[in-house]
N, C-alpha and C positions, 0 to 999 in steps of 0.2 A: 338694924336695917341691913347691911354689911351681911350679916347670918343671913335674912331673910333672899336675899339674892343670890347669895351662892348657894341654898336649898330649893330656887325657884330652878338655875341655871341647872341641879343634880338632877331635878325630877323630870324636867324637857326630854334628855336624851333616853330614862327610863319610860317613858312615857309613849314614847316613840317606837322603842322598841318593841314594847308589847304588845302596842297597835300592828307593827308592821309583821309581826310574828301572826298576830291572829288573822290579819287581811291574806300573808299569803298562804297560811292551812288553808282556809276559805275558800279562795279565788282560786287555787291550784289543786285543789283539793289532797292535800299532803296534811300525813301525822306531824302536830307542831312537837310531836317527843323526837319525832325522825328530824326533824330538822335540829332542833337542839343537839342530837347526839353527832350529826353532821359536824355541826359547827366547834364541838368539844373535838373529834379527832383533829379538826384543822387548826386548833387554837395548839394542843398538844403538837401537832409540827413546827407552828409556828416557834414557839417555846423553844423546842429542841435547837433552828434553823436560830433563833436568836442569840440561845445559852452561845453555841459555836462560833458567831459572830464576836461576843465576849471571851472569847480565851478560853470558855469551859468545854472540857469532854461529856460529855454524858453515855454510858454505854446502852448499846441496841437493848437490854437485857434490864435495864432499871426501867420498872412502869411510873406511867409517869400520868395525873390524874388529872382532869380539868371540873370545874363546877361553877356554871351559869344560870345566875337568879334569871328566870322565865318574867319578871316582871320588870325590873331595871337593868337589866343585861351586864350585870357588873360581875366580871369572871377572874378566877382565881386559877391556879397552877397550886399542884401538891404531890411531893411525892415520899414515897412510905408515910402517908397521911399529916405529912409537913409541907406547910404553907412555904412557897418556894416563889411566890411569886413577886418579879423583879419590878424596882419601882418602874413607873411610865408603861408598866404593857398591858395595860386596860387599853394607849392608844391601839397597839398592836392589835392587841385581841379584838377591838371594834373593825378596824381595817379587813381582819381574816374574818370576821363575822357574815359584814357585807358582801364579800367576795362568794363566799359559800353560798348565802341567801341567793344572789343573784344566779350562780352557781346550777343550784336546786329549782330557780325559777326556768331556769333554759331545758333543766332534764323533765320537769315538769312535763312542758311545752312540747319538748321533744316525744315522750311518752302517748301524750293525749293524741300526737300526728302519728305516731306511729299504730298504737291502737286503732285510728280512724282508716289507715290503711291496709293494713292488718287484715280488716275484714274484706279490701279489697283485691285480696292477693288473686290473681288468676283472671282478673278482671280486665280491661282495656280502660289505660289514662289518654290521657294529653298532655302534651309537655311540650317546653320550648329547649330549641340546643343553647346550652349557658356558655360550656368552654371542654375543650379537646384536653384531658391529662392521659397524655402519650396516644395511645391506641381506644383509650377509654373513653366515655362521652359522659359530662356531668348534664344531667337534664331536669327544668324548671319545671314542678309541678303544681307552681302556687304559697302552697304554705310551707312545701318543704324541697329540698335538692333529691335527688335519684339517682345510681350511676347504672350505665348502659356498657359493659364490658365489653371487650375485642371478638370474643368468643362469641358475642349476644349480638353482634351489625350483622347484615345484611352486604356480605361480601361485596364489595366495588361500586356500592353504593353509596352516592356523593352528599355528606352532609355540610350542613351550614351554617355560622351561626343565627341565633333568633328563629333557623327552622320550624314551622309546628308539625308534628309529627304524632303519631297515635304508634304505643308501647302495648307492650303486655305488661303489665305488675306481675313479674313471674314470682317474687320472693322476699321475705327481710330477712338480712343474717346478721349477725354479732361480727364486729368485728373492733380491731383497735382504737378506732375513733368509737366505739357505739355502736349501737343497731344502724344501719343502709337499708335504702329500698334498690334491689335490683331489677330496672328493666332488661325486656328482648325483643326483637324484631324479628329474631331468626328460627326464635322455638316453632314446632310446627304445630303448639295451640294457639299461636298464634293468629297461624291461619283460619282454626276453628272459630274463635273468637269474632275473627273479620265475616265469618259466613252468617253466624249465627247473629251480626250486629245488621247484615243488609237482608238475609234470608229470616222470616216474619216464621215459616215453617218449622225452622230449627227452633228459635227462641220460643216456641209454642209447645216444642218436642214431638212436634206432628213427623218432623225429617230428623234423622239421627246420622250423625259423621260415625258409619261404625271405625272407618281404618284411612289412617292419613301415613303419609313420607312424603319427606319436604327434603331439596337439596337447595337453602338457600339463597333466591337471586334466580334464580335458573327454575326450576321445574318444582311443581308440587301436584300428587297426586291423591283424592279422596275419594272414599268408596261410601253411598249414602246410602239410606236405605230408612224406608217409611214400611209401617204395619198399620196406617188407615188406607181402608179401601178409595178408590178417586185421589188420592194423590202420587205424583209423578214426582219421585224424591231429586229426578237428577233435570229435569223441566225445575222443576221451582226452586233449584241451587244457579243452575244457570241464566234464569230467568226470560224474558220478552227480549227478544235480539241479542241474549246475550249478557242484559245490563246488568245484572247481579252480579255475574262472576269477573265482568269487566270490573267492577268496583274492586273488588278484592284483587285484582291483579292491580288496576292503576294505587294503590296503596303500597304495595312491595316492589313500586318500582318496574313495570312490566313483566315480573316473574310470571311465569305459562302455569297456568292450572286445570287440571282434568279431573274432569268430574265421570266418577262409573258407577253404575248400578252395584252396588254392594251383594253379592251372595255364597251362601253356604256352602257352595260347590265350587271348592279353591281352581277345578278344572275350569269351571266357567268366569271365575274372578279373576284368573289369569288370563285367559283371553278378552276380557274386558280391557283388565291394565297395560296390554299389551296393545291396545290401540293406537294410533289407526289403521294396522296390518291387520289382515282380514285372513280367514281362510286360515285358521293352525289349527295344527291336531297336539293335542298335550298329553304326554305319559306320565303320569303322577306314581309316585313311591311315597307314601304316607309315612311309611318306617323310618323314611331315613329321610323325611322332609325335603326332596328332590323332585323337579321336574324337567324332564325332556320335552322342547316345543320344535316343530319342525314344521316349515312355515315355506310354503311356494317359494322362488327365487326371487320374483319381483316384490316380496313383501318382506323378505328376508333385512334388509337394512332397517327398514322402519320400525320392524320389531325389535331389534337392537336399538336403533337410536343411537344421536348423536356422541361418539364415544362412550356406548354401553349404556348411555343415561335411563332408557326408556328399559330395558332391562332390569336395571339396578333397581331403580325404584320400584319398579314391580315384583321385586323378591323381599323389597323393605316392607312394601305394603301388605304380602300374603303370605312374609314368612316361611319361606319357601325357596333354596336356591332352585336358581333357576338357569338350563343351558337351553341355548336357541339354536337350531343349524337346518339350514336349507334341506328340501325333500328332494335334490337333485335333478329332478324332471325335466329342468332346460336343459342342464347341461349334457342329459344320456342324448338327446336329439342330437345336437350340436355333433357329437361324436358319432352317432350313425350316419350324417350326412358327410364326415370328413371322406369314409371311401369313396364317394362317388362324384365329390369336388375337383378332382383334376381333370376327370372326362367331361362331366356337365358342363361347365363354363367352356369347355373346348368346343363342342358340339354347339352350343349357342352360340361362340363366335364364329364356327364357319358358317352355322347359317343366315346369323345377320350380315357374313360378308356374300354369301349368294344372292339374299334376298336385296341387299344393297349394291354392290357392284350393278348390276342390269341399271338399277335406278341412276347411278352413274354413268355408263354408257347410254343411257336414254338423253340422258342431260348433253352431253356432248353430241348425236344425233343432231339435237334439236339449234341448236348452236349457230352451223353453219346457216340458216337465212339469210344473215348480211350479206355472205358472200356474194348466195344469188341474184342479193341484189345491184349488188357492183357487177355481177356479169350483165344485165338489163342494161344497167348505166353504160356500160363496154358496148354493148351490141349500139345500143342508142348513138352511141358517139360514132359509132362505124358506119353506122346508115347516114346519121348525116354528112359525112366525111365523102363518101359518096356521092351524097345526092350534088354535094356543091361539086363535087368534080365533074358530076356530067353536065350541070349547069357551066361549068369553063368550056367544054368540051362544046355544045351547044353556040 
């Protein structure tokens, strides 16, 4: 009886094991030889991590063997093919077994998210903001974390936690923890992404983004352009009042977006991008990838733009340096009128003071009335003054 229960108690744990070995190839869909050989390198550390615990050396340079019955997991240690293994560390070897398994169940798990995203790279998630590590933003996308680098925010723009917010899956890379999924905000497919999710055009390839620059937060400009006849590539990006490319701007936070007809003649795509200044003449240098634009005076700052911005970007987007300078035209006038400024204003003031003065002396003229009427009033008083005197006299 005694035998019979401690061969009931040996076979439980064998029993188990081989169950939980074949459920997780199965359910994880992992080689159970890969897992086995998993769990022999860890059992061989363990080993090594124990001998040292006991007082023993073992050097880097002695191999050292493991072997794991696949049906009652009952493991052994050997090295130069002698059985080396110390009493009680079958408990050990179960403890490192476990841990591995579990181990292999998370890389599992983690593989199968990563492959599902994998296919999603370049694509637009959703995600909540989890937690701020320094400059970096960890973001919720459900089954798995994401990180959103310093590099990848949307300059001076305010996040929060629990935010929901729409990324770009720009990439997964290898790194010391593992493979990461990295989002962005600030790539400018980003912005293609955002058009082609509200613009029905784009996603149909009826409208194509030939050329985008994007300066983060601030300014983003794209050049479209359609090859079906009846459609209006930069109407159907900007939509009915506006409301498509509002979308895409209230998403980045108000950043300005310009939409221009996209074309093959960098002359004419420069003064597109160079809107809203009207009126330039551009000298292109193909050779040496340079243009000179020379743009009326009153138009002259708009073509610039606010600290070069409207500029900049339009040499990002045509590839093209680009210099802008006034055609001088107000300013040669200005300068011919200076000879004749010291005399002109003189001649006009004397003769708005001829024409004026009289109109001052007319006013004065006119003035005296009261007087005469105080003289009436005089006379009046003198007649009567009179008449009662010769009434005394009388």
């Amino acid at each position: 009886m005694p035998t019979f229960f401690c061969n009931n108690d040996m076979q439980t744990p064998r029993t188990e094991f081989a169950q939980a070995l074949k459920a997780i190839a199965q359910e994880r869909g992992l080689d159970p030889d890969v897992i086995l050989d998993t769990i022999k390198q860890a059992i061989v550390a363990a080993y090594r991590r124990d001998a040292k615990e006991r007082g023993e050396e073992i050097a880097e340079e002695i191999e050292i063997d493991a072997e794991i019955d696949s049906v009652n997991g009952e493991t052994k240690v050997f090295i130069d093919k002698k059985d080396v293994t110390p009493p009680g560390f079958g408990r050990i070897a179960a403890q490192t077994a476990k841990q591995v398994i579990h181990q292999k169940i998370r890389e599992a798990e983690k593989g199968a998210i990563m492959e599902e995203f994998g296919e999603r790279v370049g694509s637009l998630v959703s995600g909540l903001i989890l937690r701020f590590d320094g400059s970096s933003v960890r973001v919720d996308l459900g089954r798995t974390e994401a990180i959103m680098e310093a590099s990848e925010r949307i300059p001076n723009e305010r996040l929060s936690l629990n935010q929901r917010l729409t990324f770009l899956l720009k990439e997964i890379k290898e790194t010391p923890r593992g493979k990461d999924i990295f989002l962005s905000r600030a790539d400018p497919e980003f912005i293609k992404k955002l058009f082609a999710r509200e613009v029905p055009e784009i996603a149909s390839n009826a409208v194509e983004i030939r050329e985008i620059a994007r300066e983060p937060g601030v300014r983003t400009k794209i050049a479209v352009y359609s090859g079906q006849p009846g459609v209006d590539p930069v109407g159907s990006c900007v939509g009915q009042k506006g409301v498509r490319v509002q979308a895409v701007t209230n998403e980045v936070g108000g950043e300005r977006v310009d939409v221009i007809p996209w074309s093959g003649d960098i002359k004419e795509l420069i003064k597109s991008a160079l809107a809203p200044a009207e009126n330039l003449e551009v000298k292109l240098d193909k050779e040496k990838k340079t243009a000179r634009v020379i743009a009326p005076e009153d138009q002259l700052s708009m073509a610039i733009g606010k600290d070069g911005q409207n500029v900049r970007l339009t040499a990002k987007l045509t590839g093209v340096r680009i210099e802008v300078e006034g055609d001088g035209k107000p300013i040669k006038k200005e300068e011919e009128a200076v000879p004749t400024e010291p005399e002109t204003p003189k001649e006009e003031v004397k003769e708005e003071k001829e024409t004026t003065e009289p109109e001052a002396e007319v006013k004065v003229e006119e003035k005296p009335e009261p007087e005469k009427e105080v003289e009436k009033v005089e006379k009046k008083e003198a007649v009567t003054e009179d008449a009662q005197s010769d009434q005394k006299t009388d």
